[in-house]
N, C-alpha and C positions, 0 to 999 in steps of 0.2 A: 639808314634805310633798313627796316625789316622785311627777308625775305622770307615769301611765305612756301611753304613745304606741305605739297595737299599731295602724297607719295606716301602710302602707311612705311613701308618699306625705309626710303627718305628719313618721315619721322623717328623710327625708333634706331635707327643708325645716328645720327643726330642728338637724340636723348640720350642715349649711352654714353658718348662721345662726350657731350658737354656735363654729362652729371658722372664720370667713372669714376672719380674720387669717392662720392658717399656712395656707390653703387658697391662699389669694393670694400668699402668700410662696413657696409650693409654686412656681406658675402662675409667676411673674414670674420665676423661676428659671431656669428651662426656656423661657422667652421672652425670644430676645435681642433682637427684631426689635421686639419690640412692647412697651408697657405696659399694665398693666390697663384703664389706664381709658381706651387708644386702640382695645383691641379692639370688636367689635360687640356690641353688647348681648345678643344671641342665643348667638351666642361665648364671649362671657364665664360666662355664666348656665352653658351645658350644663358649659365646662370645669371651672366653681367643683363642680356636682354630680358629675361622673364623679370629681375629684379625689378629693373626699370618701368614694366611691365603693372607690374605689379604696385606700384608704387604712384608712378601714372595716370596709369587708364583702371581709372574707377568705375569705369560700366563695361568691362571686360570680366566675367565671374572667375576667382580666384579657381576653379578647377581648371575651367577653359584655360591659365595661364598654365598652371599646373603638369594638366596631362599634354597641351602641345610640346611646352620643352621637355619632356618625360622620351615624348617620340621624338623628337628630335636626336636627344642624346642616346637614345636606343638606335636610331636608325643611322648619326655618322660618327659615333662614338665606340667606347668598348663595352664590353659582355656586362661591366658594372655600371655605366654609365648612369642608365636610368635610373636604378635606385638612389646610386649619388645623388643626381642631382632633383630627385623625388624629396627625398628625406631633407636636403636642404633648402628650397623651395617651400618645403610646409613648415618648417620651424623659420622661417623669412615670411611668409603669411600668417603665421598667428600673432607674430606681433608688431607687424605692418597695416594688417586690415583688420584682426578680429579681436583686439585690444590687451593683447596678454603683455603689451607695453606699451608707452606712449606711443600712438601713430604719427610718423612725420608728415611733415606739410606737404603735401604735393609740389613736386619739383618743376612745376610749370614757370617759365619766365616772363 
């Protein structure tokens, strides 16, 4: 039985959760400075959902994913937060949506 998840909320708690292996393989990729589990917890969390985000919902425009976790990590994060996780976010979209390497498949099941 599949159960259906009509909760945007729901869903991207759920997407994260089932896909955080390549969501972190994603992350850790595009982080040469850091490892996962030296980022900020706040950090981590917003990038693991925009990834997904990102990767997901293809008629969400890559800024909209962008500048929300931007504020996000400004608003419950530290003084750097937003640039962190700005600069990581855009080098994770150019070569997830705007072809500067293969684009993976959409992680829909």
């Amino acid at each position: 039985m599949q159960v259906v998840i009509d909760n945007l909320t729901d869903r991207l708690v759920v997407g994260v959760a089932e896909h955080r292996t390549r969501i972190d393989e994603l992350i850790s990729s595009h982080s040469h400075a850091w490892t996962i589990e030296r980022m900020a917890t706040t950090d981590r969390n917003v990038l693991r959902l925009a990834t997904y985000e990102l990767i997901d919902r293809s008629e969400i425009p890559t800024a909209v994913i962008i500048n929300e976790a931007v504020e996000l990590a400004k608003r419950y994060g530290t003084d750097d937060s937003g640039r962190f996780v700005n600069g990581l976010l855009s080098a994770i979209a150019r070569t997830t949506r705007e072809g500067g390497a293969p684009t993976p498949a959409p992680i829909r099941d």
